[in-house]
N, C-alpha and C positions, 0 to 999 in steps of 0.2 A: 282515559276520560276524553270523548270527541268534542264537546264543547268546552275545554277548559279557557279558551284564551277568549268568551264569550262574556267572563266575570272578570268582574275590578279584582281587587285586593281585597277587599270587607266582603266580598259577594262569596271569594273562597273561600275565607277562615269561617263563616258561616255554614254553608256548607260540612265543615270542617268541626265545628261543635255539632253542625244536626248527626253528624257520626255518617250522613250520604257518601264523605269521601275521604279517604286518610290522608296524612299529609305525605308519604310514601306518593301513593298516587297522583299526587300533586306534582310533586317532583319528578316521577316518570313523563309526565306530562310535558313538563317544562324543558327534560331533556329531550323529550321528542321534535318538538318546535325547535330548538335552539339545535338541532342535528341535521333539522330540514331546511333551515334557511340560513344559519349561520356563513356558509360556505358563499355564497352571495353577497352578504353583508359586511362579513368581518365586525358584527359586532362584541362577540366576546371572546376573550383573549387568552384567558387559563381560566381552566374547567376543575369542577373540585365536585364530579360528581361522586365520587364513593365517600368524598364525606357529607356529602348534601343527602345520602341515602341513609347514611348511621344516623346524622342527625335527627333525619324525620323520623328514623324508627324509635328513637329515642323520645325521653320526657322533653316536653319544650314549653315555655312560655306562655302563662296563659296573657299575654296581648291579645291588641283588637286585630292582629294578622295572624294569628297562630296557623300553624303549618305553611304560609305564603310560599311560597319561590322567589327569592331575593337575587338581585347582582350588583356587587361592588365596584364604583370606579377604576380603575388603576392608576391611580394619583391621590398622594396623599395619604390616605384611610388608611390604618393595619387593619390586617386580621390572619392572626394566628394559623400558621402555617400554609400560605398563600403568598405567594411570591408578589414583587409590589416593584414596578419599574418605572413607571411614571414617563412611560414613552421612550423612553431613552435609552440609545447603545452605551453610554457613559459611565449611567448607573448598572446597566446590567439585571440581570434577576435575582435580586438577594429576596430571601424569605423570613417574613418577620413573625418575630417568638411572642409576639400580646395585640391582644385590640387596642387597637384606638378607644375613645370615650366613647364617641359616637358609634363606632361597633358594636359594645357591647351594649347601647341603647338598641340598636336595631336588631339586636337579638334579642334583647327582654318584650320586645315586641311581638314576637312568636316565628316571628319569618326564616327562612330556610335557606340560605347562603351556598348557590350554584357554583358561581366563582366569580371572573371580573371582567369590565369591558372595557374596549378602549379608549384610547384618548389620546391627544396630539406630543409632542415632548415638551414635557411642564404644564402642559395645560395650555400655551401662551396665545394658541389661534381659534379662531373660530369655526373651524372648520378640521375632522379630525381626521387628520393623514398623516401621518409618520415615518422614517425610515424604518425604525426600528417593528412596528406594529401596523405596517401597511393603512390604506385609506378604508374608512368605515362608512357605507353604503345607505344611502334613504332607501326604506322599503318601496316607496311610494315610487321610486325610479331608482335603480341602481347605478345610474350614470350619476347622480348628483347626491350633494353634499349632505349626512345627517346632521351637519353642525358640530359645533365645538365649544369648548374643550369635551362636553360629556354627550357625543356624539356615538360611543358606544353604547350607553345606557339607553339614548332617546329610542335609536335604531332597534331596539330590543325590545323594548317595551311597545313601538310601536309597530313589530311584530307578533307580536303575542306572547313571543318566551318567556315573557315576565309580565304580570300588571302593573307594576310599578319598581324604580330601581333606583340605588344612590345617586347622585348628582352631584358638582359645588358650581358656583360660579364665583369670579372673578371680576370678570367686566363683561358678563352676558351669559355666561356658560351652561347655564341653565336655561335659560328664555331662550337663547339663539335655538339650542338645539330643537326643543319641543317645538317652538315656533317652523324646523323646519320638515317635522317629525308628526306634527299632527298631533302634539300632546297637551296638555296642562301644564306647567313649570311654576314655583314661587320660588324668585329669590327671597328669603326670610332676611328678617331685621337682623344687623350685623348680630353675632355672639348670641341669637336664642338657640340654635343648636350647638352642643359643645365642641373644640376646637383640638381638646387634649389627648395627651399628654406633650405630646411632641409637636407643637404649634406656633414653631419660627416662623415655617412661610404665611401664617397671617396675621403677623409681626403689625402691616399696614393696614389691614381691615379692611380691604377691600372684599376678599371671601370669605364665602357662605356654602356650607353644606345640606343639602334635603332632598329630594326626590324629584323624578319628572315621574308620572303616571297618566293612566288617560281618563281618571276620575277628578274631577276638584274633590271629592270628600275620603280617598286615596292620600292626596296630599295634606290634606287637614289632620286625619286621625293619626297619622305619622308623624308630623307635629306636634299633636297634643302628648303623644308618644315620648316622644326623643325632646321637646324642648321645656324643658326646666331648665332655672341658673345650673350651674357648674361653677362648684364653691370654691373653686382656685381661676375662676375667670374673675380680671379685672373689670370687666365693659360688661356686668350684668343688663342685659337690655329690661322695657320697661314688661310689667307682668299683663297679661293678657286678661280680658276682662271675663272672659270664660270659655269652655274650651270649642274649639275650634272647627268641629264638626258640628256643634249647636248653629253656627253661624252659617254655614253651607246651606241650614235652612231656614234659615231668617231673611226677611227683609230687609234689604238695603235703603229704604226709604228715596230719601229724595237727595242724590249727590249732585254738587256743583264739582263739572268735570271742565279741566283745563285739556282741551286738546292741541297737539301742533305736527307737524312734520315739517320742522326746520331740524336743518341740517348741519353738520359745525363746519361745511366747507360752502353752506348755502350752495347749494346746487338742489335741483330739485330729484325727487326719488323716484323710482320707475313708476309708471302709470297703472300697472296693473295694480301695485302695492298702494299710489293712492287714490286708488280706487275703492281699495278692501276697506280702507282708514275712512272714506267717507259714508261707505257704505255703516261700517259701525256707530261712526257720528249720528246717520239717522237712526241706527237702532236705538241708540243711549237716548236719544228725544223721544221717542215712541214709550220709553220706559218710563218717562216722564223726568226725565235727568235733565236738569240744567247745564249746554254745553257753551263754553266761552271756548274763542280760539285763542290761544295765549301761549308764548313759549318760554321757557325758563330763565331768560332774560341773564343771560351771563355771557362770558366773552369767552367766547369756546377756543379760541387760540389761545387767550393766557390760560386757561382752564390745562388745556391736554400740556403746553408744555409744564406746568408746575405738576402735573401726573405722570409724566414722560420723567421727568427728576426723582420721583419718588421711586416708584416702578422698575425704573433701569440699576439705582442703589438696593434698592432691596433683593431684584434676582443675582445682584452679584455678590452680597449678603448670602442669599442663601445658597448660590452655589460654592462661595466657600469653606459653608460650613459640608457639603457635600465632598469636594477636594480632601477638608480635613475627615471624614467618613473612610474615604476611599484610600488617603495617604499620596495624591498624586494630582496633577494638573491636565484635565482635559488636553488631548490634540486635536486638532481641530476639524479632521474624520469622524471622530467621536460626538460631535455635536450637529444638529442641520444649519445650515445657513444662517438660520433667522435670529438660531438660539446661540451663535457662538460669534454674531454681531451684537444680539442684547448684552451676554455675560463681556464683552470688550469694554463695548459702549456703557456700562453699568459703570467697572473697575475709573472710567474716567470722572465718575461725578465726584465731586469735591463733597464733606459734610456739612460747608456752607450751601453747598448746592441743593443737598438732600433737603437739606431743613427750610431753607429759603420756599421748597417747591411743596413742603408740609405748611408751610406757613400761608403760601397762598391757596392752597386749597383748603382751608380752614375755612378764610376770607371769602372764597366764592363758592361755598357749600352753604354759608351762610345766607348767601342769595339766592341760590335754588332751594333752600329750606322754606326760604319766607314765604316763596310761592303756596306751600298748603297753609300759611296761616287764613289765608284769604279762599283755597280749594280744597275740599274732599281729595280727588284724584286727581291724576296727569296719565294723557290718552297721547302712545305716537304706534305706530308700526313697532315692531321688534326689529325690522332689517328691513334696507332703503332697495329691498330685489328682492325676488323671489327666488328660492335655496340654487344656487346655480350649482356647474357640470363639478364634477371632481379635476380637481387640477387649477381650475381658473385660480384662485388661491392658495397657493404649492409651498407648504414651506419648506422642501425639501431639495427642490428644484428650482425654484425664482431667485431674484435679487432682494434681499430683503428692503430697500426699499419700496420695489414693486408691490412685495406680498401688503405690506403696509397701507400702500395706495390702495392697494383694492378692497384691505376688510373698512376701510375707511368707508367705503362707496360701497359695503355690502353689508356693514352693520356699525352703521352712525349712532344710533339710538341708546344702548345699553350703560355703558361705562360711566353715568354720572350717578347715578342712584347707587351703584357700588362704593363710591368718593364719598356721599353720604350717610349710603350705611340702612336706606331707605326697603324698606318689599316693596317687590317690584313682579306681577305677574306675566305671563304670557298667558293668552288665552286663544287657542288655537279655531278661531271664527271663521275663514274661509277658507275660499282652492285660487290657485290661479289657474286661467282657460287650460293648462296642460296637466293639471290635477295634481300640483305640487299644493303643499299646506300653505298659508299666509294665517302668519300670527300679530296680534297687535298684543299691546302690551301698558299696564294698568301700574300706577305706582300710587302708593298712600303715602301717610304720614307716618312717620319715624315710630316703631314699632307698633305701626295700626296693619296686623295681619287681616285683624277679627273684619273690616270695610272691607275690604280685598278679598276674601271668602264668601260672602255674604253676594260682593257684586258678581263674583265667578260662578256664585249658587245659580241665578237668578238668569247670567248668560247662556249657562250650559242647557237651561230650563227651556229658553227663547230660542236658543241656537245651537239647538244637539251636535256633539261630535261622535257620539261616542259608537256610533253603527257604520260610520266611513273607515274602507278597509282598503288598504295599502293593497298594493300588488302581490308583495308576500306577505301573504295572510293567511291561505287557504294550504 
């Protein structure tokens, strides 16, 4: 099929009911792409094509993706016979016996599970290079950064291999990447996609799992897909007012947008980037949107350390639920730099400490909340640069307080609407002069996806992405 990475996700499984293509040939397809640029990229990590072949020849799902081409993170997610390492020499490649929840959402969806892509160890950087699973390449330059944690998925997708691919984020991991990837990304409102069965590490609620694609209505109908409660979730988020590709083409009427590009070290962010950010400001007035400049009015030093307390208790939480997995204690070969300074530096917080630093993010969640009682949205950049070289942020090779320093100065923006619990989108609006993506990034009110769909309908409408082609592309 020579135009397949030419359709979304809905474009193929359409296609795909008219009987023009099977989902075999789908998946030939898909391997073909991901055979021709893979090696370039390192975006995907273990390959499960003989079963991505039985599957499609097989009865599958009547979802609004049937036959698709899907790819798994490697972090986090099971599925069923697929090895799951989560970046890490530590873990090693153990292969899990059941889906996750969300797995077997994404297969009643109709989609067709290639195998997985990479990501950094744990997820914990924004940018995704690993010892274990090497650095994962922007199509758009192979010298610099797809982003992170799911930097193998953005990579991918904004390849072609895939239309659309799993995702979670964390404190960006979604938005970073698309935003460096040229894609769409929606952080979702904490807990509307499921988290089970085995759902320690998002103990804190920080993460969110869905998709990056190069459609907004890609991410929408995957949603509508996958996000119902889950009757063993305690945080059922609030119910959606209808579904969520109806919104893609609706009107967003008339939003009062909060924009800012304050920084939590106040330093100001690269020119190019606020440039893109004002450039958007005037488009959001041309739409006839009401823009205030306003920034979330909190004390970003008590902010990150009361998250820095949370954060460093709970990866040492979950890594020792990992120890007791394995039966044994990391050496410190077995972990990178950065990860085997957090799990130290974790083991030291006291549970006055933990709680003390859950209690003040309570406290000033509560003030960046109040912000939408008065806004529709909040408008910053997704990242205070534009996607820089591979390497500049190493966690495998720096001092982990370096690497620190620099995603501070390379991606300011994200990690509060995670603390919240907020959607939060990327929408990938321009280029910088060397034809790297520059993404800004959209947040709503606490489980208002359906506003955020609607305004992403309306941008993609005004300001197409969907015909700018990376490097490896062709």
């Amino acid at each position: 099929m020579k135009n397949y990475a030419d359709y979304d996700g809905l474009g193929l499984a359409q296609l795909v009911a008219k009987k023009e293509v099977t989902p075999l040939e789908l998946v030939d397809a898909a391997i073909e792409r991901i055979e021709k640029h893979n090696p370039a990229l390192n975006a995907v990590v273990h390959r499960a094509y003989d079963e991505a072949r039985q599957t499609a020849k097989g009865k599958l799902s009547d979802g609004p993706f049937k036959g698709v081409p899907f790819l798994i993170k490697d972090l986090g997610l099971k599925v069923t016979g697929l090895p799951r390492t989560d970046g890490s020499r530590f873990i090693g490649s153990r292969v899990d016996s059941e889906d996750s929840e969300l797995t077997r959402r994404f297969r009643a969806s109709g989609i067709v599970i290639l195998g997985k892509t990479n990501t950094p160890e744990y997820g914990i950087t924004g940018t995704t290079e690993s010892a274990l699973l090497g650095p994962c390449r922007s199509p758009w330059n192979e010298n610099h950064i797809a982003g992170g944690s799911s930097g193998g998925a953005a990579s991918a997708v904004a390849s072609g291999m895939v239309p659309l691919a799993h995702a979670s984020d964390g404190l960006g991991s979604i938005r970073i990447p698309a935003a460096c990837c040229g894609l769409f990304g929606m952080k979702i409102t904490r807990d509307r996609n499921p988290n089970g069965p085995d759902d320690f590490d998002r103990a804190i609620g920080f993460s969110v799992d869905h998709v990056v694609s190069r459609s907004v209505r890609d991410s929408a109908a995957m949603l509508d897909a996958t996000g119902y409660p889950e009757a063993a979730s305690p945080y059922a988020p609030p119910p959606k007012a209808r579904p969520y590709i109806e919104e893609v083409e609706a009107s967003p009427g008339k939003l009062k947008i909060a924009v800012s590009t304050e920084t939590p070290n106040g330093k100001p962010i690269d020119p190019e980037v606020q440039q893109a950010f004002e450039k958007t400001v005037e488009l959001l007035k041309s739409l006839g949107h009401e823009v205030v400049e306003r920034g979330l009015g909190v004390d970003y030093r008590r902010l990150y350390r009361a998250q820095g307390m949370v954060s460093a208790s709970n990866f040492a939480a979950g890594m020792r639920r990992r120890v007791e997995l394995i039966g044994r204690e990391p050496e410190e070969h077995e972990l990178e730099k950065l990860t085997w300074a957090a799990y130290r530096n974790g083991g030291r917080v006291t549970g006055e400490m933990a709680l003390y630093g859950w209690q003040e993010l309570r406290l000033l969640n509560r003030q960046v909340l109040s912000l939408f009682e008065e806004f529709d949205v909040h408008l910053s950049p997704v990242m205070g640069t534009p996607p820089p070289e591979i390497g500049y942020v190493d966690p495998v090779n720096l001092d982990p307080k370096e690497v620190n320093k620099r995603q501070g100065k390379v991606f300011p923006f994200t990690p509060p609407f995670n603390f919240t619990g907020q959607p939060s989108m990327s929408v990938p609006l321009w280029q910088s002069a060397a034809g790297l993506p520059i993404g800004m990034v959209f947040t709503g009110r606490y489980g208002d996806e359906g506003t955020l769909f609607r305004l992403a309908g309306q941008l993609e409408k005004e300001c197409p992405w969907k015909d700018r082609r990376p490097k490896h592309w062709n």
